[in-house]
C-alpha positions in Angstrom: 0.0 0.0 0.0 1.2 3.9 -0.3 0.6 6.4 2.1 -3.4 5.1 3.2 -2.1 1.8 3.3 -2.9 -0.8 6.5 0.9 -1.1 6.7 1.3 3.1 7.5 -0.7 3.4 10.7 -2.0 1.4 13.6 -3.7 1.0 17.0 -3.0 -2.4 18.7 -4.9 -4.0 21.5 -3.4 -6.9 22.9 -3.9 -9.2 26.0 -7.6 -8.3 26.1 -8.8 -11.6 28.5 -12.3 -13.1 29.3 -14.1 -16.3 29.7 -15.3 -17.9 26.7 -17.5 -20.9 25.6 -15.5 -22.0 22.4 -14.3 -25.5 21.5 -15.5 -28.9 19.8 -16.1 -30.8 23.2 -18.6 -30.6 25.2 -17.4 -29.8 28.4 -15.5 -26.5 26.8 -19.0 -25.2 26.1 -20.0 -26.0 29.6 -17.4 -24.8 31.8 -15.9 -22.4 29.6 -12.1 -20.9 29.8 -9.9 -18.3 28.9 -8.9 -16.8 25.9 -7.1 -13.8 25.2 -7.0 -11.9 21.9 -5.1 -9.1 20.1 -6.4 -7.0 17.8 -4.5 -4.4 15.1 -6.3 -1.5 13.7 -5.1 -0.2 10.5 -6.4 3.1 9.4 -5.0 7.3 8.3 -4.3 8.2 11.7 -2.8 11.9 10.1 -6.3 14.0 10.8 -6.1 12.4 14.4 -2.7 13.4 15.0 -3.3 16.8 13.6 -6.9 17.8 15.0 -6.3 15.7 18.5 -9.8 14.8 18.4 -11.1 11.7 19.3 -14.1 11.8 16.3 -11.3 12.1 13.8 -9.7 8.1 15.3 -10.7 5.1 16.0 -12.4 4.3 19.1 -10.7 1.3 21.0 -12.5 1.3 23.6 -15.6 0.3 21.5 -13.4 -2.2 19.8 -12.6 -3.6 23.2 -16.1 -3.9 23.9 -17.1 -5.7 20.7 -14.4 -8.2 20.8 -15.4 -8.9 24.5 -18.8 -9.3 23.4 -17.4 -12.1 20.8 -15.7 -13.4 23.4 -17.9 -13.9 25.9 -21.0 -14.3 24.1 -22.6 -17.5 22.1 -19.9 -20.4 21.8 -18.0 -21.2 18.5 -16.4 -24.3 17.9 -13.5 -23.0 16.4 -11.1 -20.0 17.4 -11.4 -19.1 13.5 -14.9 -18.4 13.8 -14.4 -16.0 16.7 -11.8 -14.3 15.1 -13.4 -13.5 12.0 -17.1 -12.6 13.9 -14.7 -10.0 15.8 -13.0 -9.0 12.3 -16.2 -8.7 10.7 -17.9 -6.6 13.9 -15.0 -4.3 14.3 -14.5 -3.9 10.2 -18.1 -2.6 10.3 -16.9 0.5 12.4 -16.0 2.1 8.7 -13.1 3.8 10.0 -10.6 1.3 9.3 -8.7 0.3 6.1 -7.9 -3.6 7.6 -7.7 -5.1 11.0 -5.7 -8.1 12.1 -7.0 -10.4 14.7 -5.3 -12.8 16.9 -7.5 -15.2 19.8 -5.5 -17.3 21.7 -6.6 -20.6 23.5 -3.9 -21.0 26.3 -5.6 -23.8 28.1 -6.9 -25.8 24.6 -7.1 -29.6 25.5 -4.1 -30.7 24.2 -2.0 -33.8 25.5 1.0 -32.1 25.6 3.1 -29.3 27.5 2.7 -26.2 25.2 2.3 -22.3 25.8 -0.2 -21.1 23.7 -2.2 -21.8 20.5 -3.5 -18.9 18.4 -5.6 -18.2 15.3 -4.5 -14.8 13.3 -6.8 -13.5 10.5 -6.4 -10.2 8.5 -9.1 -8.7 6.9 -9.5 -5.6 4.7 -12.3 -3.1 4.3 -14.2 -3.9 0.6 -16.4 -1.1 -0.8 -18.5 -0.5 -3.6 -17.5 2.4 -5.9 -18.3 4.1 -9.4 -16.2 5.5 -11.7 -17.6 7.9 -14.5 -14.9 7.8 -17.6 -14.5 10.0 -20.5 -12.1 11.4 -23.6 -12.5 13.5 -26.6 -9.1 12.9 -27.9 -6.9 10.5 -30.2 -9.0 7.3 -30.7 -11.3 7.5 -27.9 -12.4 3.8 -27.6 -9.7 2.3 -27.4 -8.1 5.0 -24.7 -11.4 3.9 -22.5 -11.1 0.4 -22.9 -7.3 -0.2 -22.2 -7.9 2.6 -18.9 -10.6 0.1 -17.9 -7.9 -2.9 -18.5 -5.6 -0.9 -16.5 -8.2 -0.6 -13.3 -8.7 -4.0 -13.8 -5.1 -4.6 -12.9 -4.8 -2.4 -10.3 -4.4 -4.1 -6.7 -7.1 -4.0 -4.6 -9.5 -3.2 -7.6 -12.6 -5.1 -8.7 -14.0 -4.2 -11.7 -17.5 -5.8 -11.9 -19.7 -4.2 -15.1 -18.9 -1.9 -17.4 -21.5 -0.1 -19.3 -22.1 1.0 -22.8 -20.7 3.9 -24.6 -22.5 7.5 -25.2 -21.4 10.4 -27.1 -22.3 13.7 -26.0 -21.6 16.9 -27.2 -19.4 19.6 -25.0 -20.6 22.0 -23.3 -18.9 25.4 -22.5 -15.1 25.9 -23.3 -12.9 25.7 -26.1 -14.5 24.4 -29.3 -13.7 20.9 -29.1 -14.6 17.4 -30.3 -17.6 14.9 -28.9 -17.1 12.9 -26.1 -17.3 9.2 -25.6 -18.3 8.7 -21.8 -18.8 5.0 -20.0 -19.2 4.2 -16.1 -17.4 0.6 -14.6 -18.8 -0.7 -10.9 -16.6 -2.4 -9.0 -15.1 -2.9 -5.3 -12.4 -1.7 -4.1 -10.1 -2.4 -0.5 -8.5 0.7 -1.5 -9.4 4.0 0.7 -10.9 6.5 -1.5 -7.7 8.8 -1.4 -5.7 5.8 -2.6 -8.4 4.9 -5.3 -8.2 8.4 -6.5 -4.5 8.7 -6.9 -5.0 5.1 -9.0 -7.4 6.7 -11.6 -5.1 10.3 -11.7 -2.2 7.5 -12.4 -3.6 6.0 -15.2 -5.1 9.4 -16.9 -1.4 10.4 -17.0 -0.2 7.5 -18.7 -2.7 8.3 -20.9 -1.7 11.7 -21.3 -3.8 13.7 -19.4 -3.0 16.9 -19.0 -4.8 20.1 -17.5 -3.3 23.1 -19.5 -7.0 24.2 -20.5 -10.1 24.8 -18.5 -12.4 23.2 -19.5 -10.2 22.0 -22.7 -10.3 18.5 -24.2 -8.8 15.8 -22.9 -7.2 12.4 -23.7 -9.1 10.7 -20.9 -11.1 11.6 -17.6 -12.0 9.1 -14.7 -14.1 10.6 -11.8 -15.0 8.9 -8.8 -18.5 9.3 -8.6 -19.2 7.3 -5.1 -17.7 5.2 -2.7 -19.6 3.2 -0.3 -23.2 2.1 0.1 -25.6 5.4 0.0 -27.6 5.4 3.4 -24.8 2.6 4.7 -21.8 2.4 7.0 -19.6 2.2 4.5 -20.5 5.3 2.5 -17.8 8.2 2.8 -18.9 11.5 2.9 -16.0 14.4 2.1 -16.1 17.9 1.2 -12.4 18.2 1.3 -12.0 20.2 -2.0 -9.7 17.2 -3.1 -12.0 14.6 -2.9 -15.5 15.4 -2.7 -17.5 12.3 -2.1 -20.1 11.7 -3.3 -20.0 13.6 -6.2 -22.1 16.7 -5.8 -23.8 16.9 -8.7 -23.5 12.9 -10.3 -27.1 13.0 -9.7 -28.1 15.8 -11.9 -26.4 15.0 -15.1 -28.3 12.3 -16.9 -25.1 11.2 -19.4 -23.6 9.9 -16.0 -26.6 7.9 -14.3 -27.4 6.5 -18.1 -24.1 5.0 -18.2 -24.2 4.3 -14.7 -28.0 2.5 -14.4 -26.7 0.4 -17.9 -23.5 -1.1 -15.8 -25.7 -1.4 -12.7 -29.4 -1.3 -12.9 -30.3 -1.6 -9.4 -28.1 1.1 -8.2 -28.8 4.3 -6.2 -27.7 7.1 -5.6 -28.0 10.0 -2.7 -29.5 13.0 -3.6 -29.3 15.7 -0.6 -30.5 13.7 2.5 -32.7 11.1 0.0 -31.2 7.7 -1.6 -32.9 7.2 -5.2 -32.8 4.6 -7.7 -30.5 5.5 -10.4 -33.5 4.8 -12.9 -35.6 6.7 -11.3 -33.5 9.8 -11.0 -33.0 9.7 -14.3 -36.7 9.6 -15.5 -37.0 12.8 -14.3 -33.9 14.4 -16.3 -33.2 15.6 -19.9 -31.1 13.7 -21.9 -30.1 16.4 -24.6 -26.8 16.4 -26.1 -26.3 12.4 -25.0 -26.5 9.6 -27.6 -25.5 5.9 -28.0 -22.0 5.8 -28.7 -19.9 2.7 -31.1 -19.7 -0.7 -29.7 -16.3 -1.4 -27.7 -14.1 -3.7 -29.7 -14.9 -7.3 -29.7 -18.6 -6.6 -28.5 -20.7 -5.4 -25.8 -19.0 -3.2 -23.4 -18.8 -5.0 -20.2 -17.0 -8.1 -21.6 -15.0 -6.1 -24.0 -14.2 -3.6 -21.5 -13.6 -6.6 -19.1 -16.1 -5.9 -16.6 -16.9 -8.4 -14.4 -13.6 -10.5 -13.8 -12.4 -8.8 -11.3 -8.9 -6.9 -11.1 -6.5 -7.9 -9.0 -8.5 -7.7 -6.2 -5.8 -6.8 -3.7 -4.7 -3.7 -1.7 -4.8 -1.4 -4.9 -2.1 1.2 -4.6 -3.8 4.2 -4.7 -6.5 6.0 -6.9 -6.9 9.1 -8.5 -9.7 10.8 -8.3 -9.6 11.6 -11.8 -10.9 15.2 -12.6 -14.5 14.4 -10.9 -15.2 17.8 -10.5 -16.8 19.8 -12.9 -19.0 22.1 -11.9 -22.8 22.4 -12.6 -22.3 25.6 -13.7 -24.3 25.8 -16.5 -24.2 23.8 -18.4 -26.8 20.9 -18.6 -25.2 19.3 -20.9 -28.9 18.3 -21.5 -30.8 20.3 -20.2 -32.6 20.8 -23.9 -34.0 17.2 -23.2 -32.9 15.3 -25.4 -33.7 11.9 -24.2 -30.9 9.9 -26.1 -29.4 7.1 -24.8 -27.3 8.5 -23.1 -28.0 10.9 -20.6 -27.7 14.3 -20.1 -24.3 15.5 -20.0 -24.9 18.3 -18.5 -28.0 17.9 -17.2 -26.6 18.6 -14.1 -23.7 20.5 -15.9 -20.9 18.7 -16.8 -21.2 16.5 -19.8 -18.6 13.8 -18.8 -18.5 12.9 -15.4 -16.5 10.3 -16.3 -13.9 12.6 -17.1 -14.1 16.2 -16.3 -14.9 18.1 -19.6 -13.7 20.5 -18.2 -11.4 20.7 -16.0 -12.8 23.1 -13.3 -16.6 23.2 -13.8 -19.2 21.8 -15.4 -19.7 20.5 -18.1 -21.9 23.3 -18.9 -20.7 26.1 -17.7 -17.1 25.9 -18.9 -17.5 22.4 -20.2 -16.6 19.9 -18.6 -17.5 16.9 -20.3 -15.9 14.9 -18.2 -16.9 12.6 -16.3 -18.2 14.5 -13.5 -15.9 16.8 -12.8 -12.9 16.0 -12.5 -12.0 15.0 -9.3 -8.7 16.4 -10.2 -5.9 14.7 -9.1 -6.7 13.7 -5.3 -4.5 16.9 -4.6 -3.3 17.4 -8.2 -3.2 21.4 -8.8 -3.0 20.9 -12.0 -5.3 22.4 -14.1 -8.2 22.9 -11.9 -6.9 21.3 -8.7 -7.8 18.6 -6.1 -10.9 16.8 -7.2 -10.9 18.5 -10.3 -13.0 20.6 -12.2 -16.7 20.1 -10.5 
């Protein structure tokens, strides 16, 4: 892992005792006997250490009391099982990146003179997340499917659809070409920082560059949403880096076409409300968004390589692509034009999935793409952290 990564920062809890009910025989459920376990917490400790407060950390005193709960609560036959019902209980905190747990049996009923027997698990955090892609330079489809090749190799990164391709016309800026836009589903055990810094990776081997506002681009990818909306695993930021979830993702109808075609069944927050993709979309114009060419070899999940899933281990760390473009005005739709593909602007920015623009939306200054680009988790660059919203 980079900088976010388990390895960076920790909390350990060790020797935390109790009575417990575990084992395959009979009289270990009935008389019960001590175990002991250790747990590591692996999580960005920096706004902790900075702000000293204790909502900006991880709590171990509630850890503590889960794993006690484990521990003393109903009976498991094996130590495994407890230690990955504490994993799972403490994981669900949503502060943490991975957690390692360790649950000792001192006394086990074994024949022989020993000094302990333990059981250590680690596992990560997986969340869901979105990415909105996009490019109006060089041969677009083939710059969209090899960056979608490229997430799929990431570690840590599952890519699991891919949808179809839409053209839509800029909005705002420089006169420029039509853009192709797509959106990918996938999970991730990378933190959304890391994620970001991933996608702003491979935009720049794809030469991405932000010498325009709102100018065209070789290829966008904006993180869109990371987490469950309404669940414990959704992240929230308005850190002008990374602003999660994207602010206006839900107004622009080229991004929740693409996105409802990879995955129709998912939602999306809107203010304090979580929608259905589909039916947010019903009620926006879709001017300016139309199908776009087949990606090579087929449809665009298998060609893109959608559903076999990257790597699928610690990713190293993600770019939040230009996601930020911002609504200014330009719906990319909002004549309502109910192509395919979704209003580009509707909301603004034409191309989520890759800023259009590089500071606003799509409209307004044209960003077409993706959402805005989420500019470079930090990247100054042409628009800055999180991009061009």
């Amino acid at each position: 892992m980079t900088a976010y990564g388990p390895e960076r920062d920790a909390i350990t809890l060790t020797g935390l005792r109790g009575k417990g009910f575990h084992g395959v025989f009979d009289f270990e459920k009935a008389t019960g006997q001590e175990f002991v376990v250790d747990i590591v917490l692996h999580a960005d400790l920096r706004a902790a250490g900075a702000s000293d407060d204790l909502a900006d950390t991880v709590n171990y005193g509630v850890v503590a009391d889960l794993a006690m709960a484990r521990l003393t609560g109903p009976s498991f036959d094996l130590i495994e099982a407890l230690a990955e019902a504490i994993a799972s209980d403490v994981l669900a905190l949503g502060e943490l990146v991975a957690v390692d747990v360790t649950v000792h049996k001192p006394t086990a009923p074994i024949a022989h003179a020993f000094a302990d027997v333990s059981v250590t698990i680690r596992r990560r955090r997986t969340a869901e997340f979105v990415v909105a892609l996009g490019s109006n330079l060089g041969d677009r489809v083939a710059t969209l499917g090899a960056a979608v090749e490229e997430l799929r190799a990431a570690p840590g990164v599952r890519v699991d659809a891919v949808s179809q391709l839409v053209e839509t016309d800029p909005v705002g800026g420089p006169e420029q070409a039509d853009y192709l836009n797509a959106a990918l589903v996938g999970h991730t055990e990378l933190t959304p920082p890391d994620l970001l810094a991933a996608l702003h990776r491979i935009e720049a081997r794809h030469g991405r560059v932000r010498a325009v506002r709102w100018g065209e681009r070789t290829l966008d990818l904006d993180l869109i949403q990371y987490g469950t909306p309404g669940g414990p695993d959704e992240v929230s930021s308005d850190d002008p880096a990374l602003l999660l979830p994207h602010p206006r993702a839900n107004e622009r109808a080229f991004v929740l076409v693409t996105w409802s075609d990879a995955d129709p069944s998912a939602r999306v927050r809107v203010g304090e409300r979580v929608v259905g993709v589909a039916e947010r979309l019903a009620k926006l114009d879709r001017t300016g968004v139309r199908p776009g060419p087949p990606w090579p070899g087929g449809d665009s999940a298998a060609a893109a390589g959608n559903s076999a899933g990257a790597s699928g281990d610690q990713a190293t760390g993600g770019d939040h692509a230009d996601a930020d473009t911002p609504p200014a005005t330009g719906d990319h739709a909002a004549a309502g034009d109910p192509s395919v593909a979704g209003d580009h602007a509707a909301a603004g920015d034409p191309s989520l999935a890759g800023d259009h623009a590089a500071a606003g939306d799509h409209a307004a200054a044209g960003d077409h793409a993706a959402a805005g680009d989420h500019a470079a988790a930090g990247n100054p660059a042409a628009g800055g952290a999180h991009g061009d919203r």
